[in-house]
Residue, then its C-alpha position, 0 to 999 in steps of 0.5 A: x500500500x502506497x501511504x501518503x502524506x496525509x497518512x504519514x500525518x495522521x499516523x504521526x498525530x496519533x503516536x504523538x497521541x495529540x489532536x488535530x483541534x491541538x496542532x491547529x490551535x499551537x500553530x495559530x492555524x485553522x481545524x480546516x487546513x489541519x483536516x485537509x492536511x490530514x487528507x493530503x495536502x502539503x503545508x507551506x514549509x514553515x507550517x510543515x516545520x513546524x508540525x514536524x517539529x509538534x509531532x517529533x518527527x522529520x519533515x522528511x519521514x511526513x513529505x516521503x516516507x523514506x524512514x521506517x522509523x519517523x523519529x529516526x532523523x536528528x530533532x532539534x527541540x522546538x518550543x512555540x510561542x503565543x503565535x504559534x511561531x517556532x521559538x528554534x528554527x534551527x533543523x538537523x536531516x542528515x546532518x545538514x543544517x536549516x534549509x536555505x532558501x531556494x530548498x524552501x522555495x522548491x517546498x513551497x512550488x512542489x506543495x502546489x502540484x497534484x500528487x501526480x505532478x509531485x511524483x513527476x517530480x521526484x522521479x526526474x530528480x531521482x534520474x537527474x542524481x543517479x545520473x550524475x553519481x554515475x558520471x561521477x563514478x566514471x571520472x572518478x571525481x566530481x564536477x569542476x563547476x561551482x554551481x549547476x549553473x555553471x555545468x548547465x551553460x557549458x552542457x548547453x555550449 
């Protein structure tokens, strides 16, 4: 069976044995958007940082699944003040700080997608990495560009 976010969600809910009515309310948003997360709508990333961070669990495990354990990544505690704003927005996955913000810009336009458009998406990006470890694998090292900018220019030259 193929579990979704909404399903990750609601798993996570339970574990953490909270409500719905809780999260909403701790992060200043409505029963309505809580719901329709439930049912598999993707959060903008703060909002998604946020939950994680309530439930004790990855934003990772909640938007893939890649973990078996959702409390398997690195936490960093987080306390939320009257407005529901996340008081520590310091995030460790896989021992990579924070995400920048291009990485959240990406969250924000993928949680805009269908769910087939997402799954697009990440089957590309998934071709575009092994493709590039196997280039790497060939030479032995890896780019000598700075940026993929850069390495796009040249392969379009």
């Amino acid at each position: 069976m193929n579990v979704g976010f909404g399903q990750r969600l609601k798993e996570a809910i339970k574990q953490a044995d909270i409500t719905q009515k809780y999260i909403a309310e701790e992060l200043d948003i409505s029963t309505t958007a809580m719901t329709n997360y439930t049912k598999g709508r993707i959060p903008d990333a703060t909002i998604l940082y946020n939950i994680s961070k309530l439930l004790g669990v990855s934003m990772e495990w909640l938007l893939v699944g890649n973990d078996d354990d959702p409390k398997a990544l690195d936490k960093t505690a987080t306390s939320f003040s009257e407005k529901g704003k996340a008081d520590e927005i310091s995030i460790e996955i896989k021992g990579v700080k924070a995400l920048s913000e291009s990485e959240v810009k990406c969250l924000d336009l993928f949680k805009q997608l269908e769910p087939l458009e997402q799954g697009i998406i990440l089957g590309r990006m998934i071709e575009m990495v092994d493709k590039g470890q196997k280039k790497q694998d060939k030479r032995g090292r890896s780019s000598n560009y700075h940026n993929g900018e850069e390495a796009a220019a040249k392969e379009m030259a």
